[in-house]
C-alpha positions in Angstrom: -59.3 42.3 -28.9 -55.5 42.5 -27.6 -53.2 40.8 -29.3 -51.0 38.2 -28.1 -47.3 38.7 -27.5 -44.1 36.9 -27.7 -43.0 37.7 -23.8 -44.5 38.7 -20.4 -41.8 39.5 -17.8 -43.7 39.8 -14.4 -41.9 42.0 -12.0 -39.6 45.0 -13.3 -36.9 45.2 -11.1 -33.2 44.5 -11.3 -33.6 41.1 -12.9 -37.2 41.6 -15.0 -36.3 45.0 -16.9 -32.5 43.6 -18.2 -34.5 40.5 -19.3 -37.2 42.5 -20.9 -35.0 44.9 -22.8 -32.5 42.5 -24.3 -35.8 40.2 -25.5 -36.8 43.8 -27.4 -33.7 43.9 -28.8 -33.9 40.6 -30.0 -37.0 41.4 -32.1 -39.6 40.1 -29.1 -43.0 41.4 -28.8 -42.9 41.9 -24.8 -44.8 43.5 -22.7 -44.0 44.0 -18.6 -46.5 43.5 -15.1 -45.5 45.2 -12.2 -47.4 45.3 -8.9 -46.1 48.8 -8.5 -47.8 51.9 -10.3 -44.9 54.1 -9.4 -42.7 51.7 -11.7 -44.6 51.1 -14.1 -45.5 55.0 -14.8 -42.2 55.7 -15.0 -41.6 53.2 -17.2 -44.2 53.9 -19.7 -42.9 57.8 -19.6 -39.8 56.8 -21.0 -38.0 56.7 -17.3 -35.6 53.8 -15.8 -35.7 53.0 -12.5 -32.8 50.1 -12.8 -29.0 50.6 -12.5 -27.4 49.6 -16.3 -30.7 49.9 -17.9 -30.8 53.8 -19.5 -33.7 56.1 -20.0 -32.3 55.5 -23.6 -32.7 52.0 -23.2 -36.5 52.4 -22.1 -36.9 54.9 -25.6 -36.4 52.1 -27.7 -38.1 49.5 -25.7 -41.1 51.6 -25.9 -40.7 52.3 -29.6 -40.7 48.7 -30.3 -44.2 48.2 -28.5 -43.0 47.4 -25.1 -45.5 48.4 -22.6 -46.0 48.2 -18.5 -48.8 47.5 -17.1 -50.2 46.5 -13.7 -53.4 45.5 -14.7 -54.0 42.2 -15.3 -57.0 42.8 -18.1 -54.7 44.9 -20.0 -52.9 41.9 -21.6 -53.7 38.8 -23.4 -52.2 35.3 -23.1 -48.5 35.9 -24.1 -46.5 33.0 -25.8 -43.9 32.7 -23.1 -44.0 33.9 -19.2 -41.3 34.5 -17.2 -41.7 35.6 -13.2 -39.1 37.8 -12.1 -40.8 38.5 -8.5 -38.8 39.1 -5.0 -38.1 36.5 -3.1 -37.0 37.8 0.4 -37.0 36.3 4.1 -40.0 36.3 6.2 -40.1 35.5 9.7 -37.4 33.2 11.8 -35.2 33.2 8.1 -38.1 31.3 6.2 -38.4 32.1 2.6 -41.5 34.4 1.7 -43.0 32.9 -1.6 -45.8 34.8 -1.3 -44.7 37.0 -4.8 -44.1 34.0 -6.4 -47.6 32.3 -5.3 -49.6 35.9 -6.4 -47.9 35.6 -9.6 -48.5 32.5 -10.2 -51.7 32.8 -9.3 -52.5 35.8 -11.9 -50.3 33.5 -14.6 -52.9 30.6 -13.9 -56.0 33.1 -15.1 -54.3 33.8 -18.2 -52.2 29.8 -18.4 -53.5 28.9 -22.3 -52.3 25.5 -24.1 -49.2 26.0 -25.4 -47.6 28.6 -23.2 -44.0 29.1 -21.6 -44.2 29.6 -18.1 -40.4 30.1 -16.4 -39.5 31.1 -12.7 -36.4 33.2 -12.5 -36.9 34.4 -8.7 -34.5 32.8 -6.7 -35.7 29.9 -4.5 -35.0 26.5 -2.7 -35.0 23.4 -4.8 -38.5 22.5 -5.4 -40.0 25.9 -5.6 -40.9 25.2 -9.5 -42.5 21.6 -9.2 -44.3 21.6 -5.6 -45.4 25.3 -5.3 -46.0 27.0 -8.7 -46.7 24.0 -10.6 -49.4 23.3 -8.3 -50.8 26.6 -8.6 -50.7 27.2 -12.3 -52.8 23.6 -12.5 -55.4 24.9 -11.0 -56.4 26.2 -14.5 -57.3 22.7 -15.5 -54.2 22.3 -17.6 -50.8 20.3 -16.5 -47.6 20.8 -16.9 -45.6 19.0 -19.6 -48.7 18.2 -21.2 -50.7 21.1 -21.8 -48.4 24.1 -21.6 -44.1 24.1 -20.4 -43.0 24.9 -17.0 -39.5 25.5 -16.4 -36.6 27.3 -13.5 -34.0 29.5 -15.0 -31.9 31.1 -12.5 -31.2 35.1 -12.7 -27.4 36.2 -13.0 -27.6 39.8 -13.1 -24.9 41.6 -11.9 -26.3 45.5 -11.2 -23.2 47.8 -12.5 -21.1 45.0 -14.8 -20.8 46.6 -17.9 -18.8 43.5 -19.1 -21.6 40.4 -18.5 -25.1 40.9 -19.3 -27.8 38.9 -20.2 -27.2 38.4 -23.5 -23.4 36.6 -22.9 -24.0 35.5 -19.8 -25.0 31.6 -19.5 -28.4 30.8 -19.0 -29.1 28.0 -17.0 -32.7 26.2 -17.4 -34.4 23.3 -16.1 -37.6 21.9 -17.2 -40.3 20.2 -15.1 -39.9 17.7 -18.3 -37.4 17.3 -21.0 -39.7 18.6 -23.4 -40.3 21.7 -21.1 -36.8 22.3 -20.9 -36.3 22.1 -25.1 -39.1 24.7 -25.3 -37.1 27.0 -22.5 -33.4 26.3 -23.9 -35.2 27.5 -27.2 -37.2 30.2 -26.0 -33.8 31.8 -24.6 -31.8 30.8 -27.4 -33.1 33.4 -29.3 -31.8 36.3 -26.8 -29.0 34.2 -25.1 -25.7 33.4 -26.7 -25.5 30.0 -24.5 -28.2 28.1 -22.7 -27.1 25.6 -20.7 -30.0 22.5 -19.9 -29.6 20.9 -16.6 -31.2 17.7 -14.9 -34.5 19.4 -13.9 -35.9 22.4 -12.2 -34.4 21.1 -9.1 -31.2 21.1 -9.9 -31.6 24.7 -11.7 -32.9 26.0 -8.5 -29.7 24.9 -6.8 -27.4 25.6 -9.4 -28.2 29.3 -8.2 -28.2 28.6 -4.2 -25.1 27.1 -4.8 -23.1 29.7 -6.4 -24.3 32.5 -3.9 -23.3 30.1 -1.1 -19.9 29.6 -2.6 -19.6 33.1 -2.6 -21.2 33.8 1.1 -18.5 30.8 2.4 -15.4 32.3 1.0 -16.3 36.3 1.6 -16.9 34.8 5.2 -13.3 33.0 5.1 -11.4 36.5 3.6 -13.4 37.9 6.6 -12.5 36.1 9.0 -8.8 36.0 7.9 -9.0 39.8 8.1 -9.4 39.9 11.5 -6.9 37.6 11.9 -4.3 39.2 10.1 -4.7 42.6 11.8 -4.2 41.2 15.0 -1.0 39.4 13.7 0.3 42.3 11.8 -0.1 40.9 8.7 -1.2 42.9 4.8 -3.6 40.5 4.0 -4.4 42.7 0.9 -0.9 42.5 -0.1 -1.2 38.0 0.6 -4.3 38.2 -2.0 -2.2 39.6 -4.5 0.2 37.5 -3.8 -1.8 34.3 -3.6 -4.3 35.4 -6.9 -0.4 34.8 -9.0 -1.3 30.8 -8.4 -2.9 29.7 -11.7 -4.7 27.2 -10.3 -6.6 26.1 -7.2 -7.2 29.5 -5.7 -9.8 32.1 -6.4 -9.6 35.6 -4.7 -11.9 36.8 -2.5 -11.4 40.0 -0.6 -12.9 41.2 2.5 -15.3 44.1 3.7 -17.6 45.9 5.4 -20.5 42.6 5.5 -22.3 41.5 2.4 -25.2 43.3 0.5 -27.4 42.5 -2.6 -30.0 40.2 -2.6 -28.2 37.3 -3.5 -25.4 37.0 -0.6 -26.9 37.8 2.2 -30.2 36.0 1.6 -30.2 32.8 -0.8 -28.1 30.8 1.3 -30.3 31.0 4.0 -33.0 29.1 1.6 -31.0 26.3 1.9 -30.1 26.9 5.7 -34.1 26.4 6.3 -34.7 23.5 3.6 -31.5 21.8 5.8 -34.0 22.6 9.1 -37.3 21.0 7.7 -35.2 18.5 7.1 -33.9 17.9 10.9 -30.1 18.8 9.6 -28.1 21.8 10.2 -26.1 23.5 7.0 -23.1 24.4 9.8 -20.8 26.1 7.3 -23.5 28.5 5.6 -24.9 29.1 9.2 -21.5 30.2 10.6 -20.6 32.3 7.2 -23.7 33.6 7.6 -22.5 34.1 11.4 -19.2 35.8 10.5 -20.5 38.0 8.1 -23.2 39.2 9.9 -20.6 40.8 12.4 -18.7 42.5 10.0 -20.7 45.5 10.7 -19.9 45.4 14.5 -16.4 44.8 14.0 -15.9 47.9 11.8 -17.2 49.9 14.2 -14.8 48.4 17.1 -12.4 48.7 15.0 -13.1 53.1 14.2 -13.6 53.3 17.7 -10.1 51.8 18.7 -8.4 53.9 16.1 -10.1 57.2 17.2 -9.0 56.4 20.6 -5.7 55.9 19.4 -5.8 59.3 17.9 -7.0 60.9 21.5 -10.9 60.6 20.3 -14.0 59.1 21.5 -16.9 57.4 19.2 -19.5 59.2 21.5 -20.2 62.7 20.5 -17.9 62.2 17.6 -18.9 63.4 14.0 -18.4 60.2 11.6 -18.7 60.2 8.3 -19.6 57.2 6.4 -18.7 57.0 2.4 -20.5 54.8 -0.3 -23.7 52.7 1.6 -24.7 51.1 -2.0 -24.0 47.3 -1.6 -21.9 47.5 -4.5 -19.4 50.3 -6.2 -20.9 52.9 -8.7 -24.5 51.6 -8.3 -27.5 53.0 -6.8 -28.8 49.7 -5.1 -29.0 49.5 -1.3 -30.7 46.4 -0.9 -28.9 44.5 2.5 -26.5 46.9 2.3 -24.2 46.3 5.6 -24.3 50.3 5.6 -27.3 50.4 7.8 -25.8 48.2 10.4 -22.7 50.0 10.6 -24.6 53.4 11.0 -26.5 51.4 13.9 -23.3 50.4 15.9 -22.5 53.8 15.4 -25.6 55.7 16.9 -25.3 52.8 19.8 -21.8 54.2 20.9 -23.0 58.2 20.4 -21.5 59.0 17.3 -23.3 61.8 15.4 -23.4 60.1 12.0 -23.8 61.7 8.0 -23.2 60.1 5.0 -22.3 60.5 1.4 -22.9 58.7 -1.6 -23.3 60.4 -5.4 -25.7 57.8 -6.2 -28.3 58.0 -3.2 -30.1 61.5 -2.2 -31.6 60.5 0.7 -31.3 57.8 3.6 -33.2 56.7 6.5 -31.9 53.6 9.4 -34.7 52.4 11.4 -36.9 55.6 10.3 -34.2 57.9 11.4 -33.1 60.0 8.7 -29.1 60.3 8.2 -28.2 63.6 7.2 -26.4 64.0 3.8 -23.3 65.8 3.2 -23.6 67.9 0.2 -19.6 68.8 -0.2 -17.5 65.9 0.2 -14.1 68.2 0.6 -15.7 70.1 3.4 -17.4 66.8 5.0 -14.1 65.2 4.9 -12.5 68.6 6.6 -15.1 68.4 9.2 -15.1 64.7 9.9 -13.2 63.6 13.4 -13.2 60.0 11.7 -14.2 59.5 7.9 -15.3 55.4 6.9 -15.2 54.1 3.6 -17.8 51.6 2.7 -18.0 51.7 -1.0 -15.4 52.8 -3.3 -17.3 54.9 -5.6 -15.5 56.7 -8.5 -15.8 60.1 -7.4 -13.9 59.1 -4.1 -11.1 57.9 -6.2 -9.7 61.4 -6.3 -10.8 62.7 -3.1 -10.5 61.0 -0.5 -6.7 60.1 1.5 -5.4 60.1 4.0 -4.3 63.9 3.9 -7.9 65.1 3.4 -9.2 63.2 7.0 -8.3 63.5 10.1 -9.1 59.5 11.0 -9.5 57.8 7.8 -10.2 54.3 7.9 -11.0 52.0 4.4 -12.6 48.9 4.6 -12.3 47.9 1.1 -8.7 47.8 1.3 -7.9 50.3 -1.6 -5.4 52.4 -0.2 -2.8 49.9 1.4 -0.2 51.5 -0.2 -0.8 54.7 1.9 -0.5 55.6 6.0 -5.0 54.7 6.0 -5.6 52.0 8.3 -7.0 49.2 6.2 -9.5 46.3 7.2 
């Protein structure tokens, strides 16, 4: 007979395997569900698919016990559940819940009396009481009676070797006060702070509203980007300037368009909860708006300063640098990277790439062909773009080693490189 276990993380991604590891470390039995066999062979191998968790990391996980699985019959009821499933857009910007309602679903087969059930997949307020809650009763038991149910937004940050989950805060909201006690002290024993708040709706927002906070004032440093090149004006230079105020101002700097999953996508939750409810949510829309064109108006941009230079975009070789969403990581997801190389192959440029951390790339099923030297890619180049600073570009890459060189991420202002 299997034996029961402390922890269940379904889904082994970027938020699920961080969770699961420091819950190891803590001295959790845990074990991990994954829909995908791919994942969870290489995790049982020894093998870590997930930027900031190490193949080391998975060595000790397994040594502890820790097993994946994506068999359902190959686990018995754990103690505590927490979900850990994507949550992307479906059509017309709606939220797709349909990872959350399978696991749910496969929870509710398993749901004992007595059991932890969290969500940590980011969602619209509600998500916890009026989707999963409903789901998970269809085992016969209820919530805040017969087992916990509870919403604790994830706050990974892929690449911060500084914040984790261990010492970073962890917000949680129970569908009663009872169920949040039983999820402030089921992360108190991995968690240096667990903060309780209201309910599960107000976790839920909690996380919508710090990625919209973030979406509304990358959109702002955007739009003020544009602005300032047209007036002549370092706006890299204001930041620094304007981040010496001790109070009442927060920095934000511009770029390329947003990527991760958070930015670009959890606002518009709340976008489409404003629609159902006959109201428009104008300033995430038009950040949303703003950012979006990033992409387009890098492009303009390259193609203004190659014809500056006696170039055209059409026929031109451009190559792009960094198309992670985020420095030194290997994560594309929304990665405005793809919709620059698509304004690109729309004015004729013939387009490769580079990026240490990604060996191969496709745009709309189109492979983009890799550069293998950098030195000799940037010789070749008629117009090099930077997307993502990665660390081996540090040292590389200036404006003496391109013939067009232009940065969007606004690290070399102190040099003759055109700047966004």
């Amino acid at each position: 007979m299997l034996e029961p276990v402390d922890l269940l993380v379904v889904g082994l991604g970027y938020v699920g395997l961080p969770l699961a590891r420091e819950a190891v470390q803590a001295g959790l039995s845990v074990r991990g569900f994954d829909v995908s066999p791919h994942v969870v062979r290489r995790l049982n191998a020894g093998a870590s698919h997930v930027d900031g968790v190490s193949d080391e990391d998975i060595a000790h996980m397994r040594a502890a016990g820790f097993a994946a699985t994506c068999d359902e019959e190959n686990f018995a009821a754990p103690r505590a559940v927490v979900v850990c499933v994507p949550t992307p857009l479906g059509e017309a910007g709606r939220p797709d819940l349909s990872n959350v309602i399978e696991a749910a679903g496969m929870v509710a087969r398993r749901l004992r009396r007595g059991m932890l059930v969290v969500l940590e997949s980011t969602t619209f307020p509600g998500t916890t009481d009026d989707i999963v809650r409903p789901v998970l009763e269809e085992s016969g038991l209820r919530a805040g009676d017969d087992f916990a149910l509870a919403f604790s937004p994830e706050r990974i940050d892929p690449g911060n070797t500084e914040y984790g989950v261990r010492n970073t805060p962890k917000v949680v909201g129970g569908y009663t006060p009872d169920c949040t006690r039983r999820a402030m002290e089921f992360y108190g024993r991995f968690v240096v702070k667990v903060v309780a708040a209201k309910s599960t709706r107000e976790a839920e927002m909690a996380k919508i509203l710090e990625n919209t906070y973030r979406q509304v004032n990358i959109a702002l440093v955007n739009e003020m980007a544009m602005l300032s090149h047209e007036l002549g004006v370092d706006l890299w230079n204001a930041i620094d300037c304007a981040t010496t105020k001790p109070f009442g101002f927060a920095a934000f700097r511009p770029g390329p368009g947003v990527g991760g999953h958070c930015i670009p996508v959890d606002p518009r939750y709340l976008s489409y909860q404003a629609r159902e409810l006959g109201r428009r949510s104008q300033l995430i829309d038009l950040a949303q708006e703003i950012n979006d064109g990033m992409p387009g108006y890098v492009v303009e941009r390259a193609a203004r300063m190659l014809a500056g230079a006696g170039g055209d975009l059409a026929g031109a070789r451009v190559l792009v640098l960094g198309v992670t969403y985020k420095a030194d990581v290997s994560d594309q997801r929304e990665s405005p990277a793809d919709d620059v190389v698509r304004h690109l192959r729309e004015r004729g440029a013939d387009v490769t790439y580079h990026d240490p951390y990604v060996g191969g790339w496709a745009v709309d099923g189109l492979g983009v062909p890799r550069a293998d030297d950098l030195d000799a890619a940037l010789g070749a180049a008629d117009l090099t773009i930077v997307l993502q600073w990665h660390a081996p570009y540090r040292e590389h890459v200036d404006g003496s080693r391109t013939r067009v060189l232009f940065d969007t991420r606004g690290r070399l202002t102190d040099r003759d490189v055109a700047v966004l």
